[in-house]
Structures are given as C-alpha cells and as structure tokens.
Residue frames as qw, qx, qy, qz and C-alpha x, y, z in Angstrom:
[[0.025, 0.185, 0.468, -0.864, -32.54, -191.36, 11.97],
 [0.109, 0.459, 0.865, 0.170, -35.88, -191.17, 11.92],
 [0.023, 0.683, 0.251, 0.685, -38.45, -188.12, 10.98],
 [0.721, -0.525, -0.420, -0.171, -39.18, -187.96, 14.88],
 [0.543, -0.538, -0.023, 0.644, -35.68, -187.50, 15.98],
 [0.449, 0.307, 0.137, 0.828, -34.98, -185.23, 13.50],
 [0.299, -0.811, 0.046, -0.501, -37.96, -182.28, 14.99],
 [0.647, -0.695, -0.089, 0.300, -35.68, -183.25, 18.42],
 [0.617, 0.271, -0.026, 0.738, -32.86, -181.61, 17.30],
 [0.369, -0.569, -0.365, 0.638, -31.91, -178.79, 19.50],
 [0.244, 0.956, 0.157, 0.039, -32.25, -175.33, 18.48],
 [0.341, -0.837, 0.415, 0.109, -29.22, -173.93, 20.09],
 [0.725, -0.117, 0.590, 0.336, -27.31, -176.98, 18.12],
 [0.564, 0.675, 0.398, 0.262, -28.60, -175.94, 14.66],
 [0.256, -0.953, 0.064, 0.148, -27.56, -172.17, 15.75],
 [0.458, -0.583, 0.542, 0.395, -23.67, -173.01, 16.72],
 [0.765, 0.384, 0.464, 0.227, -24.13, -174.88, 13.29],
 [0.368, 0.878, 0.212, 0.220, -25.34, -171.92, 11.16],
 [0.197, -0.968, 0.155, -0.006, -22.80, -169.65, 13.14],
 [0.563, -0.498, 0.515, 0.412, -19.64, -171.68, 12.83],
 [0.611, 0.670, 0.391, 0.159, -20.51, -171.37, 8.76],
 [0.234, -0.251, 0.199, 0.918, -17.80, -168.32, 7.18],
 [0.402, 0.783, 0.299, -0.369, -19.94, -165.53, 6.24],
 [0.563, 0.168, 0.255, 0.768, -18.43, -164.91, 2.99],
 [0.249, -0.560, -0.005, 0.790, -17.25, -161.12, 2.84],
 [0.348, 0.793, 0.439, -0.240, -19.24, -158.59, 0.98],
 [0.674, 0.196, 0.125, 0.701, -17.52, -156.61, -1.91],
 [0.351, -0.540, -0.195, 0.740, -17.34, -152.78, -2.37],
 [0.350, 0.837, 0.407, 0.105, -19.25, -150.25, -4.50],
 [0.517, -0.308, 0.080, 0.794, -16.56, -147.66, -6.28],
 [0.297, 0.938, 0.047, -0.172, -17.87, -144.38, -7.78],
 [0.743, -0.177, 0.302, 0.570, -15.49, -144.15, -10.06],
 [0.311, 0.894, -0.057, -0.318, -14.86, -140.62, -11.61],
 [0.637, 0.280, 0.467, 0.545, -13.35, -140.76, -15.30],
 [0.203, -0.251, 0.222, 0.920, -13.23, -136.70, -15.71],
 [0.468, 0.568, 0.303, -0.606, -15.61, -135.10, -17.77],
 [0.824, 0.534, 0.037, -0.185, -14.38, -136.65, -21.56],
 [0.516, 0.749, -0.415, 0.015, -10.53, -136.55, -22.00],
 [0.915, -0.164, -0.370, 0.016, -9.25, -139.70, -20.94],
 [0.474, 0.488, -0.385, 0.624, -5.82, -138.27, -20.00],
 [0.263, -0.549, 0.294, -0.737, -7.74, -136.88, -17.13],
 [0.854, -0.397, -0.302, -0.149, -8.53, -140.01, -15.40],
 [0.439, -0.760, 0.364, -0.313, -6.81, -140.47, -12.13],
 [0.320, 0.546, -0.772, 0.061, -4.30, -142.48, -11.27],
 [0.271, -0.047, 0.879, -0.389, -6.33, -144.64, -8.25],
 [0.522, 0.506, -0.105, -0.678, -8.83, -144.75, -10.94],
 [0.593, 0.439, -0.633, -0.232, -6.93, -146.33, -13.77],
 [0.011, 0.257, -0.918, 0.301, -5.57, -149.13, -10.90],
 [0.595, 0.167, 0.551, -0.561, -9.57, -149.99, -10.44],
 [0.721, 0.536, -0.056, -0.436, -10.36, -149.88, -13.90],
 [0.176, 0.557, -0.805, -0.099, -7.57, -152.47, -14.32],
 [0.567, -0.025, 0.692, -0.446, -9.23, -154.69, -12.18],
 [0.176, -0.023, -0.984, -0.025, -10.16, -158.45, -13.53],
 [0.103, -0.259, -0.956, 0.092, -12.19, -159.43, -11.02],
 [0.096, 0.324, 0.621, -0.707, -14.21, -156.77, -10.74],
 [0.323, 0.586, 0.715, 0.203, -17.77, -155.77, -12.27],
 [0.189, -0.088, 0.063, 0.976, -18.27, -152.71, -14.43],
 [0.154, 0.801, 0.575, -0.057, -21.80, -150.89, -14.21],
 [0.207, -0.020, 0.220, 0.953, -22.12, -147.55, -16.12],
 [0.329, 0.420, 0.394, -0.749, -25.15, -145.39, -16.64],
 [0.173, 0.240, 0.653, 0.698, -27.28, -145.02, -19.41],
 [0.320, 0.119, 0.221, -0.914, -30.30, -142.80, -20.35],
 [0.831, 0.323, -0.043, -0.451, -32.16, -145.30, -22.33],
 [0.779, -0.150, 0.608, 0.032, -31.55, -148.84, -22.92],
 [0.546, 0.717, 0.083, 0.424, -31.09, -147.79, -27.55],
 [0.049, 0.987, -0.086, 0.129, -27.95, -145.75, -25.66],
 [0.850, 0.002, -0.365, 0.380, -24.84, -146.05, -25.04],
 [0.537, -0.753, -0.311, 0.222, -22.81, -145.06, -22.22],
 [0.266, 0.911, -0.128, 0.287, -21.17, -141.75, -21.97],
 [0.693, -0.579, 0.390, -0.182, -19.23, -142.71, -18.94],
 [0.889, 0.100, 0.419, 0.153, -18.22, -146.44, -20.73],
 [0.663, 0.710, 0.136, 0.196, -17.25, -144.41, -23.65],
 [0.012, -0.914, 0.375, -0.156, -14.18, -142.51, -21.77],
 [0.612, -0.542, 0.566, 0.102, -12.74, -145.62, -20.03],
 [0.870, 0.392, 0.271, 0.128, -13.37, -147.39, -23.85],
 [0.309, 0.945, 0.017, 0.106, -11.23, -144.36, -25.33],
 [0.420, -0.692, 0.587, 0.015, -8.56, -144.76, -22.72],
 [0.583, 0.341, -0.731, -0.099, -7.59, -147.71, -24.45],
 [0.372, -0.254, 0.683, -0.576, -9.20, -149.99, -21.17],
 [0.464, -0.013, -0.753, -0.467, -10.82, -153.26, -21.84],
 [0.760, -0.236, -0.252, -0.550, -14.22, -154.78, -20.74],
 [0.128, -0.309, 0.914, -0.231, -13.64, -157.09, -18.03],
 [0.147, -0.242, -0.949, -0.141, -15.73, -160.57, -18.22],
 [0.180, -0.660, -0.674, 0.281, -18.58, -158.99, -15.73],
 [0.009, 0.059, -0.060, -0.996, -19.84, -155.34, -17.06],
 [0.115, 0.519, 0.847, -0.006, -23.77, -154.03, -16.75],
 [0.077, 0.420, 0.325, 0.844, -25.84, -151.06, -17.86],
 [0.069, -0.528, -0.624, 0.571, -27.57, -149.69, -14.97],
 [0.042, -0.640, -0.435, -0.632, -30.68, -147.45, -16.66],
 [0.321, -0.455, -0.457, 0.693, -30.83, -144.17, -15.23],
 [0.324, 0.575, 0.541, 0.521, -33.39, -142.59, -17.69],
 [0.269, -0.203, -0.489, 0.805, -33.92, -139.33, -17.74],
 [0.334, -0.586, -0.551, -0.492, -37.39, -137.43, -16.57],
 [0.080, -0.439, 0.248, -0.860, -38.95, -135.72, -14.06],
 [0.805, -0.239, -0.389, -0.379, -40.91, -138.27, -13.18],
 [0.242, -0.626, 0.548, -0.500, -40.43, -138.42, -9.70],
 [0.897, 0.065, 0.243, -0.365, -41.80, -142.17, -9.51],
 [0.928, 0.357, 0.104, 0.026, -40.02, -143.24, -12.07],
 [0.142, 0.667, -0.621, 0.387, -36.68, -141.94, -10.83],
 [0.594, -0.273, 0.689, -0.312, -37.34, -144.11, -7.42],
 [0.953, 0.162, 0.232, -0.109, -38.40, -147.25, -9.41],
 [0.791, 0.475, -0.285, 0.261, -34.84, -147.18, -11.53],
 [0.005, 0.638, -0.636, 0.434, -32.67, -145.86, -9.02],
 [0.594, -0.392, 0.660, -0.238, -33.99, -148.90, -6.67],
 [0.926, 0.362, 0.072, -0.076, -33.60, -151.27, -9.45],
 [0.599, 0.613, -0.450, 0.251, -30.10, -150.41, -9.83],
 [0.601, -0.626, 0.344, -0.358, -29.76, -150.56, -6.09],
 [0.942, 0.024, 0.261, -0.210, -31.21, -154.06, -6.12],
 [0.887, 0.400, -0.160, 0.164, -28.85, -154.90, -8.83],
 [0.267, 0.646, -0.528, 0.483, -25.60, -153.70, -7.32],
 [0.595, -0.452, 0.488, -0.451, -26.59, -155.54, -3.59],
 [0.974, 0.101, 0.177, -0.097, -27.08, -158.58, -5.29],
 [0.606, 0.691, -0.330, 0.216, -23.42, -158.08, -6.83],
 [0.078, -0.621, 0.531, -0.571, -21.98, -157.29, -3.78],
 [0.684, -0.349, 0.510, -0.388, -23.34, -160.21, -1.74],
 [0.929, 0.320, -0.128, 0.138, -21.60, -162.32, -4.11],
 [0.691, -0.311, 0.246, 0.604, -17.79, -161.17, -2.40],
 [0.662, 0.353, 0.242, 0.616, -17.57, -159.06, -5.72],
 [0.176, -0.456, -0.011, 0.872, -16.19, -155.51, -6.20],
 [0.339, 0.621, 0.643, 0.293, -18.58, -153.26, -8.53],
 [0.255, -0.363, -0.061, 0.894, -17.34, -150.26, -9.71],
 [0.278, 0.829, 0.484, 0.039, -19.53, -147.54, -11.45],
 [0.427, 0.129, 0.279, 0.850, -18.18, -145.36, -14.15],
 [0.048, -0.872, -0.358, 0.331, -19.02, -141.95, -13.48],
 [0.400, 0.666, 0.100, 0.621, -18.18, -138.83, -16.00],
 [0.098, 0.811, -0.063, 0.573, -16.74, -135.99, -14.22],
 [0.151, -0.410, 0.616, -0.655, -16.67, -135.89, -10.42],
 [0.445, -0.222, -0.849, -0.179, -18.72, -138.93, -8.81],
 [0.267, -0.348, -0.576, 0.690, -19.31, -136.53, -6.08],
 [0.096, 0.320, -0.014, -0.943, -20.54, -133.41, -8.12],
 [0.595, 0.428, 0.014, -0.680, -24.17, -133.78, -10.10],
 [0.281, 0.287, -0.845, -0.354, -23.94, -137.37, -10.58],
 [0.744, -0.101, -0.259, -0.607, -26.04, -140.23, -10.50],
 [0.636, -0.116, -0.695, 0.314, -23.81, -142.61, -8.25],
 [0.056, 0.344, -0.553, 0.756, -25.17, -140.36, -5.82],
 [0.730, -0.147, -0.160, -0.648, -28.66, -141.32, -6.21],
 [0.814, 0.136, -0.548, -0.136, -27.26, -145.00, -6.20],
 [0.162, 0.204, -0.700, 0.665, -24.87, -144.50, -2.87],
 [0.410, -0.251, 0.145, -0.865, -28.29, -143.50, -1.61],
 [0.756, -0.039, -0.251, -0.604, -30.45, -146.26, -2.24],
 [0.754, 0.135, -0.621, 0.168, -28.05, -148.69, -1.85],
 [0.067, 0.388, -0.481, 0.783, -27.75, -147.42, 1.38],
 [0.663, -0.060, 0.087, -0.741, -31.45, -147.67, 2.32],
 [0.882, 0.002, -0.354, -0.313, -31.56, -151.04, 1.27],
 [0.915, -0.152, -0.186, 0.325, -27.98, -152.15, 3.66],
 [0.198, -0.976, 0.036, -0.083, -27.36, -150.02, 5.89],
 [0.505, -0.595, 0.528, 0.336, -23.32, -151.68, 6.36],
 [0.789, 0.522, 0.226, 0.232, -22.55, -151.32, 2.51],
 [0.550, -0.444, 0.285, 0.647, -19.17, -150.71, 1.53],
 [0.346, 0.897, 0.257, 0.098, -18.86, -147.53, -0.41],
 [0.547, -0.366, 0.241, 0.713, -15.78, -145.85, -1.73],
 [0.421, 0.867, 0.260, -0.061, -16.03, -142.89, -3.81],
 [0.615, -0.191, 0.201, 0.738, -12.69, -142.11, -5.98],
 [0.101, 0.839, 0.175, -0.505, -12.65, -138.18, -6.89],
 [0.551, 0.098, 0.435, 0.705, -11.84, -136.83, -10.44],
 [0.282, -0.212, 0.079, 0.933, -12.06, -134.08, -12.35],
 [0.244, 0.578, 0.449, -0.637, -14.82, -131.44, -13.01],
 [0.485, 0.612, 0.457, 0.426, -16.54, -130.52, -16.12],
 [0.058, 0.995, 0.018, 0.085, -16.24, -126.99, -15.22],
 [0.374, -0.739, 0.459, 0.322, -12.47, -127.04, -14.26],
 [0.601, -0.035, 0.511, 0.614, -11.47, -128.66, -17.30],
 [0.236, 0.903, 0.253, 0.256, -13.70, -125.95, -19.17],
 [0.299, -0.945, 0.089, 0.095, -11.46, -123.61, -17.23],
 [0.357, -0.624, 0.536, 0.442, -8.41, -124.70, -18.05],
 [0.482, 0.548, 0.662, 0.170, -9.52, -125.21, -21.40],
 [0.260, 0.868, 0.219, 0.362, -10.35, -121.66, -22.35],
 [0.450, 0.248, -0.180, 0.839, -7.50, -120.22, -19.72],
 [0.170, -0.579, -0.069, -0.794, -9.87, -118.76, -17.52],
 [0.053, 0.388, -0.645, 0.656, -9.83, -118.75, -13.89],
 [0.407, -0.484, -0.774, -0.026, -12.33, -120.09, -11.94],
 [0.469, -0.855, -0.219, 0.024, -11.62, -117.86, -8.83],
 [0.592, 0.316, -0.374, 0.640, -9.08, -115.71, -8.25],
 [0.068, 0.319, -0.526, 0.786, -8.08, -114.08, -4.46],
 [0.245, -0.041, 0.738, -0.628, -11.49, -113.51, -2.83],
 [0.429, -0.034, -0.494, -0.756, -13.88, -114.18, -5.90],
 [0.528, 0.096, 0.742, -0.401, -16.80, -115.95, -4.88],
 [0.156, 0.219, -0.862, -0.430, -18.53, -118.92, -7.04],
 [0.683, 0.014, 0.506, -0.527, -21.89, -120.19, -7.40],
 [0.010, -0.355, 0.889, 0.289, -22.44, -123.48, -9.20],
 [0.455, 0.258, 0.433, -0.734, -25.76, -124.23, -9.93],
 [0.269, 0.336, 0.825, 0.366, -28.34, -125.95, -13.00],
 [0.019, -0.190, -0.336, 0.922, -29.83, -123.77, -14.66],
 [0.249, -0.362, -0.553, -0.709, -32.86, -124.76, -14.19],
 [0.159, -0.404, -0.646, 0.628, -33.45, -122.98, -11.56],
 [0.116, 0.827, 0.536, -0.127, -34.43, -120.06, -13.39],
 [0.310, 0.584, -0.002, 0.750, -33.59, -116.79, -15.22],
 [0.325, -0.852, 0.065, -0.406, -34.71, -114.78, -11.80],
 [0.744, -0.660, 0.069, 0.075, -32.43, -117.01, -9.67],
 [0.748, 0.143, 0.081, 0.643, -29.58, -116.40, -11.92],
 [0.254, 0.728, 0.078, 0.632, -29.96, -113.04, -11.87],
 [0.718, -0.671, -0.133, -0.127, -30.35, -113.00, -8.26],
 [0.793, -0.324, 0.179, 0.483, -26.49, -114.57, -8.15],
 [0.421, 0.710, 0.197, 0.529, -25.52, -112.03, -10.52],
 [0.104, -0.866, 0.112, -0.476, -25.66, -109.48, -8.16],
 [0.728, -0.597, 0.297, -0.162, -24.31, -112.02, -4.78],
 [0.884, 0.003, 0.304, 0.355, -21.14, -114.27, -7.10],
 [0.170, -0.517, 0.601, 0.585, -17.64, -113.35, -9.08],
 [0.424, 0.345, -0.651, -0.527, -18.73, -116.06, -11.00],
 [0.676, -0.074, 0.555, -0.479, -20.87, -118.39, -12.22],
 [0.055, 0.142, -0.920, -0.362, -20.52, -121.72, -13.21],
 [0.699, 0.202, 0.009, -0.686, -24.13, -122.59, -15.08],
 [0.331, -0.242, 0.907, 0.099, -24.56, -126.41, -15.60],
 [0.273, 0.386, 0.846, 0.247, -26.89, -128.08, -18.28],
 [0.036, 0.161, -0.108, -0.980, -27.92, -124.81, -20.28],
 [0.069, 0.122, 0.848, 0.512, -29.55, -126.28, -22.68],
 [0.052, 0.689, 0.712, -0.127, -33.31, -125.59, -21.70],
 [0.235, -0.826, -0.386, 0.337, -32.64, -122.36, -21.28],
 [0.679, -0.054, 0.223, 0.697, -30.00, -120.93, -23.22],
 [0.189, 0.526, 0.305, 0.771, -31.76, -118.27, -25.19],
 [0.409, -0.827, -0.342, -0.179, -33.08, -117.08, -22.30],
 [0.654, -0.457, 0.073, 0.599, -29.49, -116.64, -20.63],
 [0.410, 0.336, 0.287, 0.798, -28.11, -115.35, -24.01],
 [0.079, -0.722, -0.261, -0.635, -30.82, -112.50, -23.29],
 [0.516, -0.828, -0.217, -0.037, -30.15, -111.73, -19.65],
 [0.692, -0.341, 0.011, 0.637, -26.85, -111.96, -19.95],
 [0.328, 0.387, 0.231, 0.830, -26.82, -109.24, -23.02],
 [0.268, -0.874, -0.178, -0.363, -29.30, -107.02, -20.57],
 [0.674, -0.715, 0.012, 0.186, -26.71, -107.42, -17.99],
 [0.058, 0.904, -0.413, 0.095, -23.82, -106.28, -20.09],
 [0.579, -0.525, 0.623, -0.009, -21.90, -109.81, -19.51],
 [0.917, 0.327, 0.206, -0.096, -21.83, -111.37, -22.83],
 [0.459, 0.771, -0.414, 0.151, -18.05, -110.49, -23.08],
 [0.311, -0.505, 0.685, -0.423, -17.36, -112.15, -19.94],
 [0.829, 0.022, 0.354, -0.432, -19.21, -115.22, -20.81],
 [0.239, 0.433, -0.830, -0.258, -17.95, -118.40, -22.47],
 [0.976, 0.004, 0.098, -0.192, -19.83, -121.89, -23.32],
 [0.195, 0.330, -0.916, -0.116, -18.04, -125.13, -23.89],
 [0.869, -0.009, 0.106, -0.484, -19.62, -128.53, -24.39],
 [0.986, 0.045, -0.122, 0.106, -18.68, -132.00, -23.92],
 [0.097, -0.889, 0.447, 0.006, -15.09, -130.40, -22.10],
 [0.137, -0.676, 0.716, 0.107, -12.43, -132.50, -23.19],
 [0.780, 0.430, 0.422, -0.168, -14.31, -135.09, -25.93],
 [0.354, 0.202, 0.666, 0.624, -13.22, -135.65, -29.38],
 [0.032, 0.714, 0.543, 0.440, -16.22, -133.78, -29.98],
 [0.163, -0.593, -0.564, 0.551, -15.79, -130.84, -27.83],
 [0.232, 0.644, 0.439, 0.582, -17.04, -127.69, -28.63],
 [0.256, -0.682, -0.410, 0.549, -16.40, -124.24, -27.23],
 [0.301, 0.742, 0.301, 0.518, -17.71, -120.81, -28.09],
 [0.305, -0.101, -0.233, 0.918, -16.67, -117.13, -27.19],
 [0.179, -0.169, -0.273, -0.930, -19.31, -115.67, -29.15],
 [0.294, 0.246, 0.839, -0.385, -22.52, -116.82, -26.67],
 [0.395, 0.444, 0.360, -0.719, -24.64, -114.85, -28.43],
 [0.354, 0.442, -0.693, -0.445, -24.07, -116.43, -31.72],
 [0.055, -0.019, -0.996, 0.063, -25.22, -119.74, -30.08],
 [0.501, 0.377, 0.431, -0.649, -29.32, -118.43, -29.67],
 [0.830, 0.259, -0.117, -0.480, -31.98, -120.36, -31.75],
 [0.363, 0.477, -0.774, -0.204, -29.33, -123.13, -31.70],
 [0.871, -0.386, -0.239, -0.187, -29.27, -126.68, -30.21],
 [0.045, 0.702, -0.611, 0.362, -27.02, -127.80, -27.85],
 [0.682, -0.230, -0.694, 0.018, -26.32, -130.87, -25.59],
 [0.766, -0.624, -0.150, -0.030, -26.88, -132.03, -22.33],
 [0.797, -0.495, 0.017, 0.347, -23.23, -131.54, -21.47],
 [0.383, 0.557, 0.085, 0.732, -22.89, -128.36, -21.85],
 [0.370, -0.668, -0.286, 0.579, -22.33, -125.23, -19.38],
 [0.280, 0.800, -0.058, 0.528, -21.35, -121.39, -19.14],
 [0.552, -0.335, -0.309, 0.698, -19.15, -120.01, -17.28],
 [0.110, 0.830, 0.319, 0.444, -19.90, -116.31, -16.64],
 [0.319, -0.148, -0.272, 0.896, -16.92, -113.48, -14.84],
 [0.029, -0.851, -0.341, -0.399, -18.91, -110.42, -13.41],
 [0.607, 0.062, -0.185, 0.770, -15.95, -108.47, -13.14],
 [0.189, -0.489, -0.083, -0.847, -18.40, -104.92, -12.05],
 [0.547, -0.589, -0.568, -0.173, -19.89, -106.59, -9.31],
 [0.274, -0.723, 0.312, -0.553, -20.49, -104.29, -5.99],
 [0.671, -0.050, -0.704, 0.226, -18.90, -106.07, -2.98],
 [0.444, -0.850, -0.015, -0.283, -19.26, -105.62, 0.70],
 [0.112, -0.791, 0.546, -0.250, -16.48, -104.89, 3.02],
 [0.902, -0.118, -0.403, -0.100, -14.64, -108.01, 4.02],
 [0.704, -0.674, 0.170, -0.142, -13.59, -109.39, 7.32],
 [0.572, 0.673, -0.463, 0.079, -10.02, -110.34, 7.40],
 [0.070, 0.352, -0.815, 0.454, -8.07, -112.50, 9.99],
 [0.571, -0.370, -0.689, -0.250, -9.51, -115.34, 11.95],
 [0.480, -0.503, -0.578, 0.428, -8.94, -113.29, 15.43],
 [0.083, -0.980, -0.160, -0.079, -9.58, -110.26, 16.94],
 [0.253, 0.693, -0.280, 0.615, -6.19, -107.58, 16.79],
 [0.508, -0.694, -0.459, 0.224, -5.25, -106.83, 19.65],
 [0.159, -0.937, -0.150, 0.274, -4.49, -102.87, 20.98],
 [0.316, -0.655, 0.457, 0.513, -0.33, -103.05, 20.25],
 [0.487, 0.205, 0.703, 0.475, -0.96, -104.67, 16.83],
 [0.136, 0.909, 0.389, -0.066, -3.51, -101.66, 16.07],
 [0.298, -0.908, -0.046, 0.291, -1.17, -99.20, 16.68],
 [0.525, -0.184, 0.634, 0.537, 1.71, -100.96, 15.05],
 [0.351, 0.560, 0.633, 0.404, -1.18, -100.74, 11.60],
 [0.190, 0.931, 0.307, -0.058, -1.97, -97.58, 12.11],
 [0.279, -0.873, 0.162, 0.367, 1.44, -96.37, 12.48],
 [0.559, 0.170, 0.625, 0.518, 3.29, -98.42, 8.87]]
C-alpha cells in the first residue's frame, strides 16, 4: 500500500479499530488503616489486603532520611514487602505550596499505578479517615480522575486506643466530645472547656507547656492524661501532666482531658413531641 492510500483510510474505520481494542481495567486505591502502633489492632479486611501479592505498597514518609511510621506497624505484624512497595513523601511544613507540589506528586504517582490494572494500597497509622494524609491523596487523586477507584478500610483511633489504654472512657451517657489539634490555640481550647465533657487534644507537642498551664488554672490537671505513640513498643503514658512541662515530646502524642464540673444546659429528650395522655400518665408515676 502506498503512502497515498494510507491518508485514505477512513476515519470512522480507524475509530471501530481503536474501540474494538479492551480497555484494560484500572486498579483501586486502598487507605489502609493499621491502628495507631499495636499491630494486634489491625483489622481483619486489612490484614487480607496487606496479604496481597499483586498489589503495590505506598506508605508515607516525612522526609526521604525517614522511615515510615505506617510501614513500620505492618513490618512489626510480622507482614512481608511485596515485590512492588513506594515511599510517597509527605513532608511536613506549612508551606502551603509545598504541600500542593508533594501531595500532587504522589497523586501523579499513584494514577500512573493504577492505569497499569494494579491495586495500590496506602498504609495509613490510625484511622485513614481521621487526620490523615490519604486524605490529602483521595483528594488529589481525585482532581486529577475524576472515575478513580477509592476504597477506604477503617481502623482504629489513636485516641480510642489511648482510652482503652489508661481505662478511661471516652464518653459516657450524654458527654459531649471535641476532637481537635491543638494548634488551634490556648483561647480555643479554653473556649471548649466551657462547651465539651471532654477533650481529645491531638499533636500537643507545640504547645504543651502552655496546656500544662491552662489546664492547672482550670483546675483539670487531675482529670488529664497524655499518652504517646498509643500502642508502640515505645509507648509512653503519663498521669502526672504537669511533670511533663519543659519536656520534649513527639509528634504522636495527645491529651485527653474529663471536665467532670462542667455547667450543662437542659437537654431535649425524645425524638417527638408527647402527646396530652402520655403527659398525664408522667406527671402522675
């Protein structure tokens, strides 16, 4: 055939071509929560991923001289590298810029996985839903393909295993719960002070001595309990907060604080209105 017949070639021919081709089928991004350190706590639809051959393991890091904190729970579990495993750098800074430039780098890198057919799961401490960084990534990856297949598999909290850890409730009956970084601020903690049962404080660290000292003006340092790294080899929990000022502390660390004095307002009970013969019935018991 000559060059000549080849520009005759029909469009609409080439088309039916390209279209009778099998697209080949795209794979599926898993948030995979691994608990907050104590392997035991991984989940059972978990572990059944993390079994997975064929699939690719990505894991955070803060810095490329780090290793992963995330990697390090499924290592612990007694789980082994599969053939295909990457570091996805998720550094950390305020640097609004330079959050968007890694988070769409890891994007980029997890689309390009996925449009290979493969599955690519991402190890996620604690909850993959609660203050994590596969949310950033759901995000982006989103933005870039809009019909990406996303599956997010739920595990356990750093603050519930702190809680059952130290035997202390989280909530009981009508307590209310705020859950928050604090670095929002000493005024916006105090703020919930007066409007929560209890509060669960996430990444202290900046701030700690400052807490240590609002909480002792507020009369709550008996009510107050740290723990770090909750269910690590290394964890580390204290009773005495105030014993922890001038110290250091990591990044994965919290307080949990009961404010067992706090003034409530009347609450509304039932999800309908009485009616007249039920009054009467209450008034008369």
């Amino acid at each position: 055939m000559t060059e000549g017949k080849l520009n005759t070639v029909r469009p609409e021919l080439v088309e039916g071509l390209r279209q009778a081709q099998p697209e080949r089928a795209r794979g599926t991004l898993h948030g995979v929560s691994l608990g907050p350190g104590d392997p035991g706590l991984i989940t059972r639809r978990a572990w059944a991923l993390l079994e997975r051959r064929d699939a690719v393991w990505t894991y955070p890091v803060r810095s490329l001289r780090k290793e992963s904190y995330a990697l390090d729970i499924a290592l612990r579990a007694g789980l082994a590298l599969p053939p295909q495993h990457q570091a996805l750098l998720f550094p950390m800074t305020h640097d609004v810029e330079k959050l968007a430039r890694h988070w769409l780098k890891a994007a980029e890198t997890v689309r390009d996985l996925l449009a290979t057919g493969q599955d690519v799961l991402f190890l996620v401490e604690g909850d993959a839903s609660t203050y994590a960084s596969f949310c950033y990534l759901a995000c982006v990856l989103r933005e870039l393909d809009a019909d990406a297949r996303i599956d997010i598999v739920p595990g356990v909290t750093s603050f519930n295993a702190a809680c059952a850890r130290l035997q202390m409730p989280l909530s009981e009956q009508d307590d209310t719960i705020a859950i928050v970084p604090a670095a929002y601020g000493i005024a916006a903690v105090e703020k919930m002070l007066d409007d929560f049962d209890t509060l669960v404080l996430m990444k202290v660290k900046p701030l700690l001595d400052d807490l240590i000292d609002l909480l002792a003006r507020r009369g709550l340092l008996a009510h107050s309990r740290f723990i770090e790294k909750a269910g690590s080899p290394v964890e580390r929990i204290v009773h005495d907060v105030a014993g922890l000022k001038g110290t250091k502390v990591n990044y994965l660390s919290l307080l949990l604080v009961k404010n067992p004095n706090r003034e409530r307002g009347e609450m509304i009970r039932g999800c309908r209105k009485k009616t007249s013969t039920e009054m009467e019935e209450e008034a008369q018991e």
